[in-house]
TORDREN-542395 format. One record per atom (N, C-alpha, C): y, x, z; residue in one letter. Coordinates in steps of 0.1 Angstrom, whole numbers, plus 5000, padded with zeros to 4 digits. Each point is the difference from the previous one (the first is absolute). Layout:
YXZa;...
***
This chain:
343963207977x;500050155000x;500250055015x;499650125001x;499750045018x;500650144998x;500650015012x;500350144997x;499250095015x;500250124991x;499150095015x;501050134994x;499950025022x;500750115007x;498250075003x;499750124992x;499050125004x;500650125000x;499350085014x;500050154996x;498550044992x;500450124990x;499050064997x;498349925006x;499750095009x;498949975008x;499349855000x;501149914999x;500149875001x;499349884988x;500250084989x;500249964985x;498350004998x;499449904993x;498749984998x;499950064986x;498950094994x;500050034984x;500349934993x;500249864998x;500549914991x;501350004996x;500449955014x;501350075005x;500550134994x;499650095002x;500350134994x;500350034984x;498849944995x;499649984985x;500949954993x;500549825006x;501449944993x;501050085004x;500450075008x;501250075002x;500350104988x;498750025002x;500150154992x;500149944987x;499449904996x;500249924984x;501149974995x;500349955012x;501549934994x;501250075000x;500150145009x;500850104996x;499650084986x;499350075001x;499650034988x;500549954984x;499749855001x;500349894991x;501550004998x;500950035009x;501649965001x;500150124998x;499650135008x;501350135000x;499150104988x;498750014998x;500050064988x;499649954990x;498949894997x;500149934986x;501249984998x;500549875005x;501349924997x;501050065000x;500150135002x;501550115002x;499350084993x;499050034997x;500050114990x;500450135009x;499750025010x;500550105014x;498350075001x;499850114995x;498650115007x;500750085008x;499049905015x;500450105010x;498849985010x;499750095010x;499049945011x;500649895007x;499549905001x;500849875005x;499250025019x;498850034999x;499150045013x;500250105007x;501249965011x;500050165006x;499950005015x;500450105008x;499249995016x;501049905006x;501449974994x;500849895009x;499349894998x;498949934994x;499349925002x;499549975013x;499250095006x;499550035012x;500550005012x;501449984998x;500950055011x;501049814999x;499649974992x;500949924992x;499649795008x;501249945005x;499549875001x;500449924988x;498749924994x;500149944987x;500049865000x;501049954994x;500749875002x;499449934984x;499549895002x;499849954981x;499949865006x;499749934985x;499749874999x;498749994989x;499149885003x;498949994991x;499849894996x;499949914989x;499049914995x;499150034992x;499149905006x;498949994991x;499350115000x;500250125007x;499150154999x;501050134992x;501249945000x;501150094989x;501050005009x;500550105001x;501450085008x;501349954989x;500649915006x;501549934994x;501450105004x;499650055014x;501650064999x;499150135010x;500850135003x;499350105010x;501350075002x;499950085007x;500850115005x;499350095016x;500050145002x;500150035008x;500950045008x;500250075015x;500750015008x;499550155002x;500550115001x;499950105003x;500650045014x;499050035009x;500850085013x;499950145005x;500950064989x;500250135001x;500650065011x;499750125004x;500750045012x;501450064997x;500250054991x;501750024993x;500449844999x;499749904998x;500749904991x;499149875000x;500949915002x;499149914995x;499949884986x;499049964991x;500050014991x;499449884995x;500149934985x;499149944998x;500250024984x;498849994993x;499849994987x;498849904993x;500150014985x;498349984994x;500749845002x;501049945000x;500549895001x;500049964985x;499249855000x;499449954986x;499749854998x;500549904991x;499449894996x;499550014991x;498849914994x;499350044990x;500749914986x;500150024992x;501049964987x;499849835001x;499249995004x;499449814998x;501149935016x;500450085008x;501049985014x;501150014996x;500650094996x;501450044992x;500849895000x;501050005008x;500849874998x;500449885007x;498450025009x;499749855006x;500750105018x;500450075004x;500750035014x;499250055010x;498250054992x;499050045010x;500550155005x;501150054990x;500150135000x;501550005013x;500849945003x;501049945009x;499150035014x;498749904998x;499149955009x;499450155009x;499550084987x;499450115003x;500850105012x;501350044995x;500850055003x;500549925015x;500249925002x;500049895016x;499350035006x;498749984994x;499050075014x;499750145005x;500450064991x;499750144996x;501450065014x;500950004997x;500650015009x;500049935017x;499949844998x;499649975013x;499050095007x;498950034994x;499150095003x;500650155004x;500650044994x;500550115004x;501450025012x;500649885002x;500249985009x;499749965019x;499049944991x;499249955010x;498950125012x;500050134988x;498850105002x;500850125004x;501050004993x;501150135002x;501549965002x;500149965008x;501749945004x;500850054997x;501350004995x;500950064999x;500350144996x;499049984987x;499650144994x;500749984982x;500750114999x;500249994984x;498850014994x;500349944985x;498850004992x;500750064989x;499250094994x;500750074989x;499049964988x;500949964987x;498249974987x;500650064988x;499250024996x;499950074983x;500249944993x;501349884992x;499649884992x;500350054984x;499449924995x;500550004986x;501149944997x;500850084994x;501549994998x;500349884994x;499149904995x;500349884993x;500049895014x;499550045010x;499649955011x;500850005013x;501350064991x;500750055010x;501149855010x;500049914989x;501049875005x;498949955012x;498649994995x;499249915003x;499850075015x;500250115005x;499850045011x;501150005011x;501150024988x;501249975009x;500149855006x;499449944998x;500449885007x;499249955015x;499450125001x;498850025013x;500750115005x;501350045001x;500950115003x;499650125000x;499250034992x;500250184993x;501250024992x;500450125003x;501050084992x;499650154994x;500649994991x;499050194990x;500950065012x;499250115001x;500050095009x;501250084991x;499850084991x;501350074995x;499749984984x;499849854995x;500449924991x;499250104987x;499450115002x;499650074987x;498849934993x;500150014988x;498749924996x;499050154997x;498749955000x;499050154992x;498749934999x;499850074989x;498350014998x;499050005006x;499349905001x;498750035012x;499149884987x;498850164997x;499549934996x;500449924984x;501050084995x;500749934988x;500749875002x;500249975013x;500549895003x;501250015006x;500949974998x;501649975005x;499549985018x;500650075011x;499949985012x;501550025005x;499849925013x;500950005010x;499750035014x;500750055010x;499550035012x;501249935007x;499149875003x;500849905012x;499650015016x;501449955007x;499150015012x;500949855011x;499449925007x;500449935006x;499950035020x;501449994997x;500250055019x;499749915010x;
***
């Protein structure tokens, strides 16, 4: 398995296509979640994944917003689950954002069931409220 650091611009249609598949497949099939999953922070967005075989195994993007900095769309695909690609994800993801934006908080939108799993990459809920996004239990974490 290989992983790629792309911006936008960077990303070949293939590229683009599994991205888009395999989110799709996790946040609205597999969640039962209707929402536009395609939106302009794509474009603005550096997109971190892994592929075999022609299939996206784990993804996430990095958002570098001018308020904040961000990452979401963070995903292993059900057949990964388990096996630490999602640990993996999350390692580089930040190296990367370290590496790109130094000593910058990162603030993320997690799913409130997601909340241990993040803490241990040192985010803390911002003011611990859970809410709805998307019919989905959220949290707004942020690591200093």
């Amino acid at each position: 398995m290989t992983w790629k650091i792309k911006k936008f611009n960077e990303l070949t249609t293939t590229e683009l296509f599994q991205i888009y598949q395999a989110r799709v497949n996790v946040f609205i099939v597999e969640q039962e979640c209707f929402y536009p999953d395609v939106d302009d922070n794509d474009l603005i967005s550096i997109h971190v994944f892994n592929e075999q075989n022609g299939q996206i195994q784990a993804y996430g993007r990095i958002i570098p917003n001018q308020e904040k900095l961000m990452f979401g769309r963070i995903l292993t695909v059900k057949e990964q689950r388990g096996t630490g690609l999602g640990k993996e994800l999350l390692t580089i993801i930040l190296k990367t954002i370290e590496d790109t934006f130094p000593n910058q908080a990162v603030e993320i939108q997690a799913q409130a069931y997601l909340q241990n799993f993040y803490s241990q990459f040192g985010f803390e809920p911002i003011n611990g409220e859970i809410y709805l996004e998307d019919a989905i239990p959220h949290i707004d974490m942020i690591k200093k």
